[in-house]
LUMROFI-840607 format. One line per 3 residues: number of its first residue (from 1); for each residue x, y, z of C-alpha. Coordinates in nm, 4 decimals, decimal comma, padded with zeros to 6 digits, always signed. Last residue first. Layout:
N
NUM) X Y Z | ...
***
This chain:
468
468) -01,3527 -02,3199 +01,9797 | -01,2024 -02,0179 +01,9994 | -00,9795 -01,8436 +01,7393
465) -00,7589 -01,5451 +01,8539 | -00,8155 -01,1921 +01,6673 | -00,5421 -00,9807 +01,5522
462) -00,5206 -00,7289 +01,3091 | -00,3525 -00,5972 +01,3693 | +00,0163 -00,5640 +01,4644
459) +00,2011 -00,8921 +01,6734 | +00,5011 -00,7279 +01,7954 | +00,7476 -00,9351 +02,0099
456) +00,9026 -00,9196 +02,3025 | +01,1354 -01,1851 +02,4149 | +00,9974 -01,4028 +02,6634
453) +01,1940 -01,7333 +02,5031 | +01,4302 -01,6114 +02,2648 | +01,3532 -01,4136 +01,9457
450) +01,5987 -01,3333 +01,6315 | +01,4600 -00,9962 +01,4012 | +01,5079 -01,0119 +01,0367
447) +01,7665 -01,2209 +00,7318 | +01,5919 -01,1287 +00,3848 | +01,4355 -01,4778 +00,2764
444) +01,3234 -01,3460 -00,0110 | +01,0790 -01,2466 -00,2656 | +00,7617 -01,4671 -00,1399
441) +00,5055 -01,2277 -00,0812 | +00,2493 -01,3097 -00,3513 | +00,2553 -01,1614 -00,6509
438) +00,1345 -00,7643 -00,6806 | -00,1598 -00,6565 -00,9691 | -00,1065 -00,6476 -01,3175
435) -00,2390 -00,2674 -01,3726 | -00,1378 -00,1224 -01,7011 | -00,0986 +00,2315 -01,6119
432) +00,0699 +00,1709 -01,3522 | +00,0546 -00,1092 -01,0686 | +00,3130 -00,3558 -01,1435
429) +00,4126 -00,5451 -00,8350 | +00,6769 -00,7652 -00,6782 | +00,6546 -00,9147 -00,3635
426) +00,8774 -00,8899 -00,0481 | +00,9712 -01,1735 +00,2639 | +01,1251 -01,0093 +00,5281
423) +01,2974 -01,3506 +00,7537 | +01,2591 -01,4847 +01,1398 | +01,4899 -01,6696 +01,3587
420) +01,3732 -01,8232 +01,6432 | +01,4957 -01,9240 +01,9882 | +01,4555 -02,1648 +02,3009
417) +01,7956 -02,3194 +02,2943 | +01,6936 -02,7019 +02,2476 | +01,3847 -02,5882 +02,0570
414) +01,5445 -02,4076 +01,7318 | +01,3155 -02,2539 +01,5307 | +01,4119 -02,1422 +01,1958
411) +01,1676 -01,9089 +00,9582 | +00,8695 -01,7224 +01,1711 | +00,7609 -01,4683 +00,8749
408) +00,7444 -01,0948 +00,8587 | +00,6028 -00,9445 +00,5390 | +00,7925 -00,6510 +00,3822
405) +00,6576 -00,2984 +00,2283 | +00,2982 -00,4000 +00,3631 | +00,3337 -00,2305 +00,7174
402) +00,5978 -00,3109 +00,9693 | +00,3346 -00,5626 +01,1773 | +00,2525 -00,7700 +00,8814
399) +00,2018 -01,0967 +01,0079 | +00,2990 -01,4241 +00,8481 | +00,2849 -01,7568 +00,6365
396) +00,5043 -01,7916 +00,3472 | +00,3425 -01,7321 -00,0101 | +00,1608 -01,8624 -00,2775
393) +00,0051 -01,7940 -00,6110 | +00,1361 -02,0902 -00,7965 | +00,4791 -01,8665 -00,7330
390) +00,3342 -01,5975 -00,9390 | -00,0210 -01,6143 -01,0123 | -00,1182 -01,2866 -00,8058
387) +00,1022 -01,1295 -01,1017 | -00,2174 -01,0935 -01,3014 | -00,4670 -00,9375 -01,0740
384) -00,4013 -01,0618 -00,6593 | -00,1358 -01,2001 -00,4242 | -00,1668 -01,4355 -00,1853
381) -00,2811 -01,7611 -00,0668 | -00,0935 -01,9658 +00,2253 | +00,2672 -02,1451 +00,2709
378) +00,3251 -02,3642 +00,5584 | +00,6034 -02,5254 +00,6619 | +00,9058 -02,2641 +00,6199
375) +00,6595 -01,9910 +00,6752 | +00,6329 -02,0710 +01,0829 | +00,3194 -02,0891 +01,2625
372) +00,2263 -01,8174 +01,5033 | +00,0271 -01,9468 +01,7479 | -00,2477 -01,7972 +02,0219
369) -00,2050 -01,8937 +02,3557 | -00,1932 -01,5501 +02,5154 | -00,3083 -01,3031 +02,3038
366) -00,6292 -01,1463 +02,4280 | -00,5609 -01,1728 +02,8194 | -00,2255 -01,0174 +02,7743
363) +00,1004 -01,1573 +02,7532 | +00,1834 -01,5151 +02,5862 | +00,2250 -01,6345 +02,2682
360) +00,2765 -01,9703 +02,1028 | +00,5847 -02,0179 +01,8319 | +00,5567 -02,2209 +01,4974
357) +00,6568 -02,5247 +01,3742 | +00,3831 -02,6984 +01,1528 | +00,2755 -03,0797 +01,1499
354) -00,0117 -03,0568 +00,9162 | -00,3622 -02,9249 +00,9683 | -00,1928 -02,6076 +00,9967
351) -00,4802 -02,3404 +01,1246 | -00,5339 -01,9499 +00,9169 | -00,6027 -01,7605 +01,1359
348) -00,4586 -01,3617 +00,9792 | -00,6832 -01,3857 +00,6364 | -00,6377 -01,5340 +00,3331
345) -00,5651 -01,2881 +00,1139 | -00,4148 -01,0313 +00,3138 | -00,1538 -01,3664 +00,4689
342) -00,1715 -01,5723 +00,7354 | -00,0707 -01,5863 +01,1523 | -00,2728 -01,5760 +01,4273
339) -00,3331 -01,9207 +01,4554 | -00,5502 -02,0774 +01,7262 | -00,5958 -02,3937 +01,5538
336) -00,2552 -02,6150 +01,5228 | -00,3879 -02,9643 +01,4170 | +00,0011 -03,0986 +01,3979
333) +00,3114 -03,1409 +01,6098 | +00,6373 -03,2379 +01,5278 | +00,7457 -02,9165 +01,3449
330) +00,9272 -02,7789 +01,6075 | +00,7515 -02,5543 +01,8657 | +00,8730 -02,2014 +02,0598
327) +00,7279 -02,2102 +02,3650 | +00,6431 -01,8177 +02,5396 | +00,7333 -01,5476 +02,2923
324) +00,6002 -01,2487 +02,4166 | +00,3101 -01,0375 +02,3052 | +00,3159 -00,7079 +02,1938
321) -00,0424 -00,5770 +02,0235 | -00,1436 -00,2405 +01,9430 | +00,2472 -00,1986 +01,8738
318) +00,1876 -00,1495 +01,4777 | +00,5518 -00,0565 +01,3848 | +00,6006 +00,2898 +01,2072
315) +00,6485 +00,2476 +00,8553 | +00,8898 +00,5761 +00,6491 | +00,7851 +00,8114 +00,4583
312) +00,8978 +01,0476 +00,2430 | +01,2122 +00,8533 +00,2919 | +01,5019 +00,9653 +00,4565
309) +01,4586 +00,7052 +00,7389 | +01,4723 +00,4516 +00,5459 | +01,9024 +00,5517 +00,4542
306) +01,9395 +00,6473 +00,1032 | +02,2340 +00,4328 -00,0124 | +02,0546 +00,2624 -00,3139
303) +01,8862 +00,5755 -00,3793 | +02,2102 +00,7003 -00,5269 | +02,1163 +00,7251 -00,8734
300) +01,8556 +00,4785 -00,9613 | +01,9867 +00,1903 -01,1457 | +02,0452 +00,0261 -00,7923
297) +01,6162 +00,0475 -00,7482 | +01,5798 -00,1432 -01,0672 | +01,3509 +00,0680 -01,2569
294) +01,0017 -00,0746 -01,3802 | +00,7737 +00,1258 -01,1723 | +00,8927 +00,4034 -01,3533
291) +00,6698 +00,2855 -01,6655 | +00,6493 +00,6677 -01,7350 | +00,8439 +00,9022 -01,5917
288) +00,6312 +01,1316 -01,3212 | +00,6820 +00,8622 -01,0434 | +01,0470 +00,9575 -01,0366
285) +00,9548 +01,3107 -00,9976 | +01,0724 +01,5809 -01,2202 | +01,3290 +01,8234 -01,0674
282) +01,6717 +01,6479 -01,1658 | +01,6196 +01,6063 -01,5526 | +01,5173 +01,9937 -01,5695
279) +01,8097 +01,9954 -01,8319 | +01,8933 +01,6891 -02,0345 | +02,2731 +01,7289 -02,0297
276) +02,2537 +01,6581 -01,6724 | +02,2908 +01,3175 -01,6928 | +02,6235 +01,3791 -01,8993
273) +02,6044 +01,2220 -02,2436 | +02,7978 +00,9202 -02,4174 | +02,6767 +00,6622 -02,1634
270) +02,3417 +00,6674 -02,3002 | +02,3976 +00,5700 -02,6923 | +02,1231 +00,7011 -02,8930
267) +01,8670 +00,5299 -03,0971 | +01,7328 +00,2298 -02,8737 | +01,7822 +00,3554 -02,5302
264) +01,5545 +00,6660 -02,6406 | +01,2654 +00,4541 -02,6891 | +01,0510 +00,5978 -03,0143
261) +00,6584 +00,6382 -03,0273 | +00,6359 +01,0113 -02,9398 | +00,8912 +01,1389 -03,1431
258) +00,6803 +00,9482 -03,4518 | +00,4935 +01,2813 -03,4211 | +00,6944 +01,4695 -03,6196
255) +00,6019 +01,8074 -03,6553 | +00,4088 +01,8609 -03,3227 | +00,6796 +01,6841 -03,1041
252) +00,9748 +01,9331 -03,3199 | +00,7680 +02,1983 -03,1965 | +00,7395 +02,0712 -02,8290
249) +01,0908 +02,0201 -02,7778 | +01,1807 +02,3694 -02,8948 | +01,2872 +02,4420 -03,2963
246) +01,6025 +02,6082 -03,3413 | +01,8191 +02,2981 -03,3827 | +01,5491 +02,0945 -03,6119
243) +01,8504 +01,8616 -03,6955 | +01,6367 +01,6955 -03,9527 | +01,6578 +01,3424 -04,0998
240) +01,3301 +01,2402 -03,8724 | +01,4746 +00,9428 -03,6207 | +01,8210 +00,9907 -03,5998
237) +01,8238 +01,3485 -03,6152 | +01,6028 +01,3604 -03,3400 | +01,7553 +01,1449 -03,1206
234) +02,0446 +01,3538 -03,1841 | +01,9501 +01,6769 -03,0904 | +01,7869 +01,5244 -02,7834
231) +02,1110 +01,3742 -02,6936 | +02,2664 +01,7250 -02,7281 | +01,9881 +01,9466 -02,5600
228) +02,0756 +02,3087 -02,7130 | +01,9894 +02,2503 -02,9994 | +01,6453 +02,1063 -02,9744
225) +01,5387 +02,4529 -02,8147 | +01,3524 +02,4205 -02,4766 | +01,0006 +02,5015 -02,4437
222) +00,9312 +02,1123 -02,4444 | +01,1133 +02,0754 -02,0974 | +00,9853 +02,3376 -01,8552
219) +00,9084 +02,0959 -01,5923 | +01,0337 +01,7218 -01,6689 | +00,7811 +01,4830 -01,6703
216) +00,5239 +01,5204 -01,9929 | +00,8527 +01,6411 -02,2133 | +01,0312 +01,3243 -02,1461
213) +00,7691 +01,1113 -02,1783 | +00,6947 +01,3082 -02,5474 | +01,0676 +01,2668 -02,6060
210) +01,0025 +00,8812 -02,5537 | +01,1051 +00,6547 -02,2227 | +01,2689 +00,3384 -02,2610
207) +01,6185 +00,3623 -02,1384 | +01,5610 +00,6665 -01,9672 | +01,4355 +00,4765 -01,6552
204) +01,7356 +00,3309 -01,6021 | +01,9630 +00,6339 -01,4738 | +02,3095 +00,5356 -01,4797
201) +02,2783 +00,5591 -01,8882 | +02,2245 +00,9169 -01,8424 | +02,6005 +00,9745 -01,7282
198) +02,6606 +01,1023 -01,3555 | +02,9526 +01,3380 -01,2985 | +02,7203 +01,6104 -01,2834
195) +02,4696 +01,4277 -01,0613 | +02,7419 +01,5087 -00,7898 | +02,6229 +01,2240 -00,4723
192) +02,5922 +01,3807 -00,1066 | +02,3347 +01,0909 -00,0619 | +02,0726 +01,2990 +00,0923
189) +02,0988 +01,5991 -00,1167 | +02,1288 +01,3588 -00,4471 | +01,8136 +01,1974 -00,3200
186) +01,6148 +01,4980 -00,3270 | +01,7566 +01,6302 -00,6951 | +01,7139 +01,2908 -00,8664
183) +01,3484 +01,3477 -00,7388 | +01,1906 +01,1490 -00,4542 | +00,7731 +01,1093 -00,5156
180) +00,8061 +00,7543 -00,5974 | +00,9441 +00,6309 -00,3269 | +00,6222 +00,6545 -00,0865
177) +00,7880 +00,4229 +00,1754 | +00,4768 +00,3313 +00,3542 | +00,3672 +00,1076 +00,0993
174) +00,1839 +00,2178 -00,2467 | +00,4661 +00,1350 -00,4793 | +00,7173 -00,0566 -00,3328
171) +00,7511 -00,3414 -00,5850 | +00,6934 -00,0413 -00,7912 | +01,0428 +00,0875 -00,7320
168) +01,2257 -00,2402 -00,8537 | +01,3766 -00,5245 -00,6507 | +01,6993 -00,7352 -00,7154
165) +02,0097 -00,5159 -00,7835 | +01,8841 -00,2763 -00,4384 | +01,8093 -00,6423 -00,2136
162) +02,1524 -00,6848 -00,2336 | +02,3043 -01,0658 -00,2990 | +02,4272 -01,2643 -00,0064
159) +02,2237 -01,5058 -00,1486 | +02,0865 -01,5492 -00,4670 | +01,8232 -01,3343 -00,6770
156) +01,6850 -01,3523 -01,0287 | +01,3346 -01,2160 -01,1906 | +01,2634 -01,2887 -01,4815
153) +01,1111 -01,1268 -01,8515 | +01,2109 -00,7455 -01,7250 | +00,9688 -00,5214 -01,8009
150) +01,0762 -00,1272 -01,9489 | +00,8013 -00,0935 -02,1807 | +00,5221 -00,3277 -02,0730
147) +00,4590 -00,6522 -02,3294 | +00,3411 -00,9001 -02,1825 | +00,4635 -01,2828 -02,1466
144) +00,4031 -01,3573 -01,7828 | +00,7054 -01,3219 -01,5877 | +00,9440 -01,5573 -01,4720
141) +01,0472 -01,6029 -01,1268 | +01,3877 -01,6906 -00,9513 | +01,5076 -01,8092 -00,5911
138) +01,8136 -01,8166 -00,4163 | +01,8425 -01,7455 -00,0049 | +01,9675 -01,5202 +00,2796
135) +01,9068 -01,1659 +00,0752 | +02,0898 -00,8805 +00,1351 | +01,9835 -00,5433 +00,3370
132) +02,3255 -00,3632 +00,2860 | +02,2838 -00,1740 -00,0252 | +01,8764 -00,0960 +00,0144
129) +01,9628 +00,1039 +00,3306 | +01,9030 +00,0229 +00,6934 | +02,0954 +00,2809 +00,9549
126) +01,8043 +00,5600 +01,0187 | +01,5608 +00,2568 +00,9495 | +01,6569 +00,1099 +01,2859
123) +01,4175 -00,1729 +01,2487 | +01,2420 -00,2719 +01,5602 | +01,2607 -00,5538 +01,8519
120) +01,0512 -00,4819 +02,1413 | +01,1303 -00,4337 +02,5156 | +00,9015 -00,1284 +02,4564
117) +01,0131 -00,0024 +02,1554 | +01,3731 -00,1886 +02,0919 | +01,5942 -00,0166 +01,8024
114) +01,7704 -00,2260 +01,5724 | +02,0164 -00,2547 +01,2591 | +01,9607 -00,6140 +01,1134
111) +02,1482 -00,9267 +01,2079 | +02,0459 -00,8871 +01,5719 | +02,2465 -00,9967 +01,8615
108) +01,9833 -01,0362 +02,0882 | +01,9572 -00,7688 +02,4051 | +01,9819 -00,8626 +02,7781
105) +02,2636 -00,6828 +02,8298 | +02,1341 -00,3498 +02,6584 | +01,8594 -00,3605 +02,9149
102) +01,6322 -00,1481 +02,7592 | +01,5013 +00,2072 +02,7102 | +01,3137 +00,2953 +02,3505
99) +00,9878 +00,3848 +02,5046 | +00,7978 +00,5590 +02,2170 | +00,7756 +00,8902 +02,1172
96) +00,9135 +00,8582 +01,7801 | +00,6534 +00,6063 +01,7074 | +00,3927 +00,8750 +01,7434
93) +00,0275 +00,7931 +01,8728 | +00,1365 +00,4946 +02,0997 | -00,1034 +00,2049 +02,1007
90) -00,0234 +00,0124 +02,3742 | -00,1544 -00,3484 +02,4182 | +00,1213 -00,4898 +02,5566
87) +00,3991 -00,3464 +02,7968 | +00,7220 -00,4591 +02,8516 | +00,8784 -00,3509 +03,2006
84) +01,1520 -00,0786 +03,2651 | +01,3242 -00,0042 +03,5497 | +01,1925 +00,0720 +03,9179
81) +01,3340 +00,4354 +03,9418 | +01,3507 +00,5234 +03,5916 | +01,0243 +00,3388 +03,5358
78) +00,8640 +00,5016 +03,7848 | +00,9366 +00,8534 +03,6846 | +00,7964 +00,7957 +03,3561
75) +00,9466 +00,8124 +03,0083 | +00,6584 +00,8817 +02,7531 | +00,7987 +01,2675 +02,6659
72) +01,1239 +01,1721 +02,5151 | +01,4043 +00,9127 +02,6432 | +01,6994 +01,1318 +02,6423
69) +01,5705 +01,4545 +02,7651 | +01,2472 +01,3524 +02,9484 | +01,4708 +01,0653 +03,1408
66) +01,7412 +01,3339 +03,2247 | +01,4675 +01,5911 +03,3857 | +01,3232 +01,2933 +03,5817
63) +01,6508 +01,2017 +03,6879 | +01,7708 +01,5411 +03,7878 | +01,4039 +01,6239 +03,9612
60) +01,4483 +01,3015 +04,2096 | +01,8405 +01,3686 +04,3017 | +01,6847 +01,7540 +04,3288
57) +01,4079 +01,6313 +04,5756 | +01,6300 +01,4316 +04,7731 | +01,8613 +01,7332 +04,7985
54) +01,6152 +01,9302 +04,9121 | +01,5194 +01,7309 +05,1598 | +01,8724 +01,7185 +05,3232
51) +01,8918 +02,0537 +05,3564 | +01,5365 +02,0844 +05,4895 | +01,6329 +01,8602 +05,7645
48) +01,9733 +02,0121 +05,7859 | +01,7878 +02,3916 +05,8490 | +01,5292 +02,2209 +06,1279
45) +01,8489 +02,1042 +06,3302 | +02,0030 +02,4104 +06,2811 | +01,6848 +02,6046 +06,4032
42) +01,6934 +02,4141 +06,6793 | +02,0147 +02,4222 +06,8013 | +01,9552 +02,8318 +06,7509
39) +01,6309 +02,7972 +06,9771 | +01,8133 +02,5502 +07,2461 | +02,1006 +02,8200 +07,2973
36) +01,8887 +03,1242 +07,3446 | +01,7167 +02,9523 +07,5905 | +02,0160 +02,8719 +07,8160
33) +02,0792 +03,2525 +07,7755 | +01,8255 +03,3817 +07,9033 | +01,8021 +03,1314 +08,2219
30) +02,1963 +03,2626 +08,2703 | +02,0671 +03,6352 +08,2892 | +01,8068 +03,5347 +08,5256
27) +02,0249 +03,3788 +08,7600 | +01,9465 +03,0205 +08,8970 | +01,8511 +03,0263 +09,2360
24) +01,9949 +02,8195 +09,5596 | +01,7447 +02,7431 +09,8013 | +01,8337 +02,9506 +10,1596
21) +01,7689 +02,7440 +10,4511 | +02,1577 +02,7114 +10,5966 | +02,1203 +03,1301 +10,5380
18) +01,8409 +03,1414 +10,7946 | +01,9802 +02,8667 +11,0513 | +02,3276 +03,0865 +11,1017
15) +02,1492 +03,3806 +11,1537 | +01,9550 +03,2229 +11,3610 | +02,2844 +03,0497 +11,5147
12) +02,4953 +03,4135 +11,5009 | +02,1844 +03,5768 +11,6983 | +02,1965 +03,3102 +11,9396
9) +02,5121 +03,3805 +12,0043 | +02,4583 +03,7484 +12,0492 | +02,1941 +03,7268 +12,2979
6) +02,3860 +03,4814 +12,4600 | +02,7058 +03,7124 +12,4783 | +02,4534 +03,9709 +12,5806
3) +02,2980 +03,7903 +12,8446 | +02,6736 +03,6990 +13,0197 | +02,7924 +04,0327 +13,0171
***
């Protein structure tokens, strides 16, 4: 009894010792599903990450994409990120793709419409008209005594006056503007003018052009019959005795050839007819009339209010060089050197041996230190053939980064505030069939650009810097 009660306890202690050593062990199905867990945590993890990526890469894409759409093809992504920085030395092939982005609070109040190409000041020739450019100062000329059909003897401007009652299409004649190639028609479309309700008188050039003119510019003209043209009718009345109604234009030229010698300002009165009484009037080029060059550009129907930019052409800045304004100088000091400033004539370094104000440059390695003197103390040679004489053959000195239409000149320069004001100086020329050259630049001053200290500024070409 005894050994098997022993035998039985010790059976319950080994028993008892075995299970006391088992190692607990984590079910399979739970190891499973442990796993399971860290994968899909994972894959949620890696999901945000890409998440988020995306959505740096789409803030990126979005501004690139809004830069290329209202900036044009030469925004860059590092300028939209970093802003924008003045560049020199760029020569752009297309001014309508250049950089047009500033800081609109750091921008001169600017008595001319502007647009800024690369920190740069430019005209805004989409909102510039003849009408509202207007001069800043008086002056007068008189011409040399020759007889040109259609030639005023003087030339008259004060300020506050319009540069459109003061200059005359072949002041412009061979610029960037091209003028001369608008018809009545073209500028009418622009303008939204009626010609209908125009009178001939409102258009200048008639004043002293002949039937022959007439029939030379306007298409079609001399196979019309006399009769049927009214002023016509009566200019040739007037001057031969005969209505010649069913004879055409160029009949009644062949018969009488005094037609060809006689102004029709003098014979018939202008404001009785309708402007489109003459028909084919609105087709024939301006520079097609002869003498047009002569026309005051107000006395031109509607071209007055023809915005720049609707031009057949329009200038297109010369950035090959921007510099910045670094010191502008008062007129106290004098043996000024490195000029970069002049005129055609005379060249673009021309020094002031006198005291001169002008501005010094900074920028690039080429243009900093070179001086641009200002055209209220020195004046310089220009102007060529007859009307080179005008104004004892001077004019302000300048740069021509616009193109020859205007000549930009360094006027005011106040030191205590760091700024300058500069004017458009224009010249008058006469380049048809009697050629008497183009005066000197000195038409104006026509209020342009104001600079402060680092303000961009275009320089053109060409440009070299004197050395010693």
């Amino acid at each position: 009894m005894y050994n098997e009660n022993l035998t039985s306890n010790n059976q319950i202690l080994d028993i008892t010792a075995e299970v006391t050593a088992i190692v607990p062990v984590r079910a399979a199905s739970q190891e499973t599903t442990h796993n399971k867990t860290n994968r899909a945590l994972e894959y949620r993890m890696e999901k945000f990450n890409n998440l988020r990526y995306l959505m740096v890469a789409g803030l990126i894409a979005g501004l690139a994409l809004h830069g290329l759409i209202r900036f044009g093809g030469s925004y860059n992504i590092g300028s939209l990120l970093f802003g924008e920085k003045a560049v020199a030395q760029t020569v752009p092939s297309k001014y309508s793709n250049l950089n047009t982005s500033i800081d609109k609070t750091k921008q001169t109040k600017q008595p001319v419409a502007t647009k800024y190409v690369n920190g740069a000041p430019t005209p805004d020739w989409s909102s510039i008209t003849f009408k509202n450019m207007k001069f800043g100062g008086a002056g007068s000329v008189e011409f040399p005594n020759i007889k040109n059909p259609g030639m005023k003897e003087t030339r008259i401007w004060s300020a506050g006056q319009s540069l459109a009652e003061v200059m005359e299409l072949g002041d412009f004649e061979a610029t960037e503007f091209n003028i001369e190639d608008f018809t009545l028609e073209d500028i009418a479309s622009i303008t939204g003018i009626n010609l209908k309700n125009l009178k001939l008188s409102d258009f200048e050039t008639l004043n002293w052009q002949t039937l022959e003119d007439l029939a030379e510019a306007i298409p079609n003209l001399e196979d019309s019959e006399v009769g049927a043209i009214p002023p016509i009718q009566e200019l040739v009345t007037k001057v031969t005795g005969s209505t010649a109604s069913y004879q055409t234009v160029g009949e009644v030229l062949d018969n009488y050839p005094e037609l060809g010698e006689v102004e029709l300002g003098k014979y018939i009165k202008l404001d009785k007819y309708k402007l489109t009484s003459i028909p084919g009037i609105q087709d024939a080029q301006l520079k097609d009339f002869t003498n047009w060059q002569n026309t005051t550009i107000s006395k031109v129907p509607g071209l007055a209010d023809v915005p720049f930019d609707q031009f057949p052409s329009v200038p297109i800045p010369d950035v090959s060089f921007i510099g910045k304004v670094d010191l502008p100088l008062g007129s106290l000091e004098s043996g000024r050197w490195k000029s970069i400033s002049g005129s055609y004539q005379a060249g673009f370094n021309v020094p002031c041996e006198k005291k001169c104000g002008h501005i010094e440059v900074s920028g690039s390695d080429t243009v900093t230190g070179a001086q641009w003197m200002s055209g209220k103390d020195q004046n310089v040679k220009g102007g060529f053939g007859i009307l080179g004489s005008l104004n004892g053959g001077k004019e302000p000195t300048g740069r021509h980064p616009f193109g020859k239409s205007f000549k930009q000149v360094i006027w005011d320069i106040n030191e205590a505030d760091g700024s300058i004001t500069t004017a458009m100086f224009f010249r008058i020329c006469k380049r048809g069939w009697v050629d008497l050259g183009c005066s000197p630049y000195f038409i104006g001053p026509v209020p342009f650009f104001t600079y402060r200290e680092i303000d961009p500024i275009i320089l053109g070409t060409p440009l070299t810097v004197p050395k010693k």
